[in-house]
Every structure is written in C-alpha cells, then in structure tokens.
VEXZA-285574 format. One line per 5 residues: number of its first residue (from 1); for each residue x, y, z of C-alpha. Coordinates in steps of 0.02 Angstrom, whole numbers, plus 50000, padded with zeros to 5 digits. Layout:
% VEXZA-285574
NUM	X/Y/Z | ... .
END
This chain:
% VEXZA-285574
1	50000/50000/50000 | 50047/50182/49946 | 50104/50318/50069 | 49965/50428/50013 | 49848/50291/50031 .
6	49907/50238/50213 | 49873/50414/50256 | 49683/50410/50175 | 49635/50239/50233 | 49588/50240/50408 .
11	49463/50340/50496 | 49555/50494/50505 | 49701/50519/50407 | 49870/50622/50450 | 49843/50749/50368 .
16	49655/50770/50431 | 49534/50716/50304 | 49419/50562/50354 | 49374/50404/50270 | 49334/50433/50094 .
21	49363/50607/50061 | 49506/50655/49968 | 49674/50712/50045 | 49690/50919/50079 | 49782/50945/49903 .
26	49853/50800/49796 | 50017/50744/49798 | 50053/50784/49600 | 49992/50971/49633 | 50171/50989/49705 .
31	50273/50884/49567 | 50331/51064/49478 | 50394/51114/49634 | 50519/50966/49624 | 50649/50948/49542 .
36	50800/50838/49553 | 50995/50872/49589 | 51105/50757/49581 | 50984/50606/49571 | 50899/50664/49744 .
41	50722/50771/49747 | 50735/50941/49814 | 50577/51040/49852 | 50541/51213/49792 | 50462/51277/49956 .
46	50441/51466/49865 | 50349/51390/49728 | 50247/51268/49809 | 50200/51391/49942 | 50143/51491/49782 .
51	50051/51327/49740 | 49970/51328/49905 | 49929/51502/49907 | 49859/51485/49727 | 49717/51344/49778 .
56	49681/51377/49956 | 49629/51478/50109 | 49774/51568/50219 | 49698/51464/50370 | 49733/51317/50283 .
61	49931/51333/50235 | 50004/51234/50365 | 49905/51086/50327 | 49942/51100/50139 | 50135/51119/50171 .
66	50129/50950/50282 | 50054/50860/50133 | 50204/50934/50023 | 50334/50880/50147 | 50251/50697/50153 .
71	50264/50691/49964 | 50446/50754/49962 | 50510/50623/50073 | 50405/50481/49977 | 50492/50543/49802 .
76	50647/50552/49920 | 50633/50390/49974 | 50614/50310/49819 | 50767/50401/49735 | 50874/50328/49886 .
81	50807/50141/49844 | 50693/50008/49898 | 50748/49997/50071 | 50690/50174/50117 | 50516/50218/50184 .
86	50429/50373/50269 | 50399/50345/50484 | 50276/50488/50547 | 50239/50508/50719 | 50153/50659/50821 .
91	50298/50747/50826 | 50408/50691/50679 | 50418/50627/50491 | 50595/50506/50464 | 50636/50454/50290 .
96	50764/50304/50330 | 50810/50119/50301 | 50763/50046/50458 | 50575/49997/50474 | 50451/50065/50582 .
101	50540/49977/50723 | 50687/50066/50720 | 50606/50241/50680 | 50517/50212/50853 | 50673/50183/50945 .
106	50743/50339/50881 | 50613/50431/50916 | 50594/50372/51107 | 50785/50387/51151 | 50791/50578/51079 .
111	50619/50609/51174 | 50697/50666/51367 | 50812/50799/51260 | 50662/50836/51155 | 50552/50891/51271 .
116	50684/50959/51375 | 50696/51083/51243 | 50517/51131/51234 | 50519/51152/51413 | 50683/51286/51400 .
121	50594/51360/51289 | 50415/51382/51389 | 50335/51306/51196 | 50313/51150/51136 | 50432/51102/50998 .
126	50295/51070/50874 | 50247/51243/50878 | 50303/51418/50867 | 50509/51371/50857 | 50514/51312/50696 .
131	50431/51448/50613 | 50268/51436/50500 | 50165/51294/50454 | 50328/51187/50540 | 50224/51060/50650 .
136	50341/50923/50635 | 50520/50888/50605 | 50559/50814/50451 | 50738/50697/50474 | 50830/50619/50331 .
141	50949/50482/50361 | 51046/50415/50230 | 51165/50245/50266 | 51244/50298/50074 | 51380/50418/50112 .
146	51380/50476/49945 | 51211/50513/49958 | 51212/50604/50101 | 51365/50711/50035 | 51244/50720/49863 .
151	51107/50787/49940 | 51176/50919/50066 | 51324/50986/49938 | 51176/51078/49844 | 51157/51198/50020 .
156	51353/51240/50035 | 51362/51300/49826 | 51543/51375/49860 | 51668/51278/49778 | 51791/51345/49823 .
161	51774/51298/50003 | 51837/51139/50076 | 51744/51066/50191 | 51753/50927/50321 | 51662/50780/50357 .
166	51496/50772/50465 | 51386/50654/50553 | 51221/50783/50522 | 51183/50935/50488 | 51016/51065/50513 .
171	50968/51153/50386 | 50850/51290/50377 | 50836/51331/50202 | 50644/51332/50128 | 50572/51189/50250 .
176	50699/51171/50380 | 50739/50989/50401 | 50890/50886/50485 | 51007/50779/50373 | 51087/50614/50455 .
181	51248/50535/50373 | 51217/50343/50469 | 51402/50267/50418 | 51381/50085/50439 | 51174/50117/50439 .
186	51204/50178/50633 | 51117/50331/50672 | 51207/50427/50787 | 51054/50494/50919 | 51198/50616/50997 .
191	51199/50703/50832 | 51014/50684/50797 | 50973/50778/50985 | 51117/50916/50926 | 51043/50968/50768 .
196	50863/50947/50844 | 50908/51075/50965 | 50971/51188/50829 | 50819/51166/50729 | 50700/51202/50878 .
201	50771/51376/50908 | 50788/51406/50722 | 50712/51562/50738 | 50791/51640/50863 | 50917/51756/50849 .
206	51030/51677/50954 | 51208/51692/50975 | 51328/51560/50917 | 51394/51538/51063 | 51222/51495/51155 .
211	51152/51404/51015 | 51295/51262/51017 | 51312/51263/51197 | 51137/51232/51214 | 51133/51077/51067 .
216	51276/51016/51163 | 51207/51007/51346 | 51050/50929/51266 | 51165/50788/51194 | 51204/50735/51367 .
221	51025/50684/51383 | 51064/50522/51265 | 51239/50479/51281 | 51246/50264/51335 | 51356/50323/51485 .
226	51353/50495/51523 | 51476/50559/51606 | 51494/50736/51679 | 51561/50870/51582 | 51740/50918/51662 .
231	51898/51003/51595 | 52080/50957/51632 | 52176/51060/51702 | 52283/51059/51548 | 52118/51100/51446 .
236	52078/51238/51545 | 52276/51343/51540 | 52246/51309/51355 | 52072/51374/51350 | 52150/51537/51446 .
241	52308/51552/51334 | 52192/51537/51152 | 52106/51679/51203 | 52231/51778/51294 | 52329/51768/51131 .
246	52204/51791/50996 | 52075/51878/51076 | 51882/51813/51125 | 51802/51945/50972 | 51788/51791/50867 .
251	51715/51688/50988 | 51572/51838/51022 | 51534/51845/50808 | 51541/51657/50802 | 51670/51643/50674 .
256	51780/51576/50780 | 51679/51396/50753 | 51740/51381/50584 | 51919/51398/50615 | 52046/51288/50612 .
261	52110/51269/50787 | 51982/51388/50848 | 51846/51256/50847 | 51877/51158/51001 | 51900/51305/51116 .
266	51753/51378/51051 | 51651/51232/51076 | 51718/51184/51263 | 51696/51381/51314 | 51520/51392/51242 .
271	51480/51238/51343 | 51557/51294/51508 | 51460/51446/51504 | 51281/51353/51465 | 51329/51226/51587 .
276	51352/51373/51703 | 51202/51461/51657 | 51070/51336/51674 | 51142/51271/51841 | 51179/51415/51918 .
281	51142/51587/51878 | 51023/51539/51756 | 50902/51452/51873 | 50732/51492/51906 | 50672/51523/51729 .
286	50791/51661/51722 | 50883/51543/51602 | 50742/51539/51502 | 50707/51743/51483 | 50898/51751/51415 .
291	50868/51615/51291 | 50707/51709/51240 | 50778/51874/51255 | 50974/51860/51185 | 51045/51928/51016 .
296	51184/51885/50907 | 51220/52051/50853 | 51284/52092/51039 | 51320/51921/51078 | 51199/51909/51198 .
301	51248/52053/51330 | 51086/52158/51335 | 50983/51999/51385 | 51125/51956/51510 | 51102/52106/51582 .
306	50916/52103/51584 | 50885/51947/51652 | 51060/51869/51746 | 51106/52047/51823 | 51284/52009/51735 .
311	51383/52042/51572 | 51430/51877/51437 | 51624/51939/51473 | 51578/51936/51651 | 51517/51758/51634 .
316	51686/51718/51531 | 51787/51787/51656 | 51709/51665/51806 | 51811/51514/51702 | 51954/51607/51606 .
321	51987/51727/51738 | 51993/51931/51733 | 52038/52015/51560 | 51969/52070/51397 | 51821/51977/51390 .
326	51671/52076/51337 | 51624/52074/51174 | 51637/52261/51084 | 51495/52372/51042 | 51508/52311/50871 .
331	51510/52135/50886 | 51376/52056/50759 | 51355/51906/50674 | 51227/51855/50542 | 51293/51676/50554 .
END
C-alpha cells in the first residue's frame, strides 16, 4: 500500500481528512515544485508555497505544506532505493532504512532531550520554534555516504570551500529539516538531539555561542554512559592562553567555530558557560528569559544584563579569569 493511501485509509488520516474524502491537496499538485539534483528530489518551498497560496485559504497553509513535505520524502525515498520508507509520528516525519521499528526507537531515546527543549523554551517544539506551518520535524537519514554528501552539497554551493566531514547537519533553508549521514546504517542519536536543538530555536536570533552550547548540553541527555562534563587542568591553561593570545572577538561573532584550531575552544567555552548558566545563575526560569531574550548582534549582553544581572564577558571571566572579555559594541554576526 501507497504512502498517500496509508494516510487516507483509516478513519482519520494524518493529514486530517476522514474516510473517503480526498486528501487536503494532491500529491502531483506539488510535482513542479520538484525537481531533482544530483539524482535526489529537492523541494521548491517558494513555489509550492505559491502553489498553496494559489488553491487555498490562508487558514489552511500549514496543513497544505505537511502534505508537500510527506510527498517530498516519499519521492525522496524512492530516489534513495527500495529499502527506504517514510515513519511519521506526532511529533516527527523520518525518511530512513530501518523499518518502523527502528524509527520508534529513535524517536523514544531523543524524546527526554526533546522535550527538555520545549520546556527551555516555555513552547512545545511542534509549535512556534520552527517557524510557519513547521508542526513536525522532518529527518533524513541516509546509510549511502555519497548520498548524504549528494544531497547536502547543493546547500554549501561555494566551491571553492573545503569542507570537512559530518555526522548531520540542520538546515533551515525553505522547509527546515535535519540531514543524518548513518556510516555503517548507525544513526548517531547524539547528533540527531544536537541538530534537533538547533532546529527548535531556528528562529531565534541567538548567538553562536548559546546556540551550540545549548545543542551540546541537550546531547548529554542520550549519551549510553554519560559522564559529567569536566575540563583538565591542561584543557583549561589552554582554553586561557587561546584567548589571551588571539582575543575572544571571534568567539562573540561566532566565526571563531569555523576555524581551524579555533573550533575546540570555542566549543568547550560555549559549553562551560551554558553549563554554568542553566545550573547556576540561570536558574529559576531566568535561564529561560535570556534564551528568549538574547541577540547575536551583541552576543547576547543586553539579555545578560536584563535577566542574569551580569555581562557575557563577566560570565567568561568566572572560568578564564579577569581580562578582555566583553564582546565590543560592534560585535555582530549574521551567522
């Protein structure tokens, strides 16, 4: 049986219709929209929002946009091969190779960090975060490498860039949607709760800094043993000599996550201070307000102020120690 016939079969269907009556639009109404790079579907979302907007009432949209998502990941599903299908639960829709079996246990390990996040957030994921007619996440996990390098190479067009390898990635182009690279057909959940985090605040301004501190304390949540998060000493004089010698600026814009040898400072620093925040000064919902509340293009320090009675280069300085910590008046970052 059909996805699109699953879906109309049963009493009610997903996407609301009920026995016998036909689905909210058609799944070839969207098959302009699609078009195919490098042997994988990739949606349109301005056009078949256009398509949307064309044939239906405003009230309707996010409705009609689920029913284009479920027919993207069926045509996506079939380009990958037999062995892919389309899971859909309440909260998500997972194109993978596993069976419904597996989708499930993916779906109930990531669910402590999941709703963790709603709760930070004082929303439930499904809602507001994601933007728009978002309801549910939409996951892709490919066990091809080449696939998975096929499909997400179309987002980063630069050529001229080399890039690393990666285990998943967010993206928040057109219908924002996580990409999974399962080496070996293992899916790792770490990464999964990391980008699911970044995709939940999506559209938040947020700083860098807070955004990957936050996807990483969320990824304690599913790690098999988890062990708590602690610094060597050695880590630490080298956390306090990277930025003594080349300044924290980078750190405050973000860029400093793309650099080589600037990445795992960044990373461990943006963790320490989360860490910090949400189990001690940030308790009490005030942790919350910031999150609400902060802005990249000051890196944060006007909601610090607000809402934790302190500066970000104050809250630096209780781990690196005094100096030159707060980030200057100009400090922005689109990134």
């Amino acid at each position: 049986m059909g996805f699109w016939s699953r879906i109309t079969g049963g009493s009610t269907s997903r996407d609301g219709t009920h026995q016998g009556q036909r689905p909210l639009m058609e799944p070839g109404a969207f098959s302009s929209a699609l078009h195919k790079l490098h042997g994988l579907p990739h949606m349109d979302w301005r056009q078949a929002r256009n398509i949307i907007s064309q044939r239906l009432e405003p009230e309707l949209t996010g409705a009609a946009v689920a029913c284009a998502v479920r027919y993207w990941l069926e045509m996506m599903a079939a380009a990958g091969g037999t062995r892919y299908a389309v899971f859909e639960d309440s909260d998500f829709l997972i194109m993978h190779s596993g069976g419904a079996g597996r989708a499930r246990r993916i779906t109930e390990a990531i669910a402590p960090a999941w709703h963790l996040i709603g709760n930070l957030m004082e929303i439930s994921p499904k809602g507001d975060a994601g933007g728009p007619g978002l309801e549910k996440r939409a996951i892709l996990i490919f066990d091809n490498p080449d696939q998975y390098y096929d499909y997400i190479c179309v987002f980063y067009p630069d050529q001229n860039t080399v890039f690393g390898t990666s285990a998943g990635v967010f993206l928040s182009q057109g219908y924002p949607h996580i990409v999974l690279n399962a080496v070996a057909n293992a899916v790792s959940l770490q990464t999964l709760v990391h980008e699911l985090t970044h995709s939940a605040v999506a559209n938040l301004p947020l700083p860098r800094w807070l955004n990957e501190g936050l996807a990483q304390q969320m990824e304690d949540l599913v790690r098999a043993a988890h062990l708590p998060f602690k610094l060597s000493a050695r880590e630490l004089r080298v956390q306090q000599r990277y930025w003594g010698w080349f300044g924290i600026q980078r750190f405050w814009s973000g860029s400093s996550f793309n650099l080589k040898g600037g990445q795992r400072p960044s990373y461990q620093l943006s963790e320490v201070m989360v860490r910090s925040l949400m189990t001690g000064r940030g308790r009490n919902g005030l942790f919350k307000q910031f999150l609400l509340h902060a802005h990249r293009r000051d890196a944060g320090e006007q909601a610090a102020r607000r809402f934790l009675n302190v500066g970000v280069g104050d809250l630096a300085a209780e781990f690196l120690g005094s100096g030159p910590w707060s980030p200057l008046p100009t400090t922005e970052s689109d990134e």
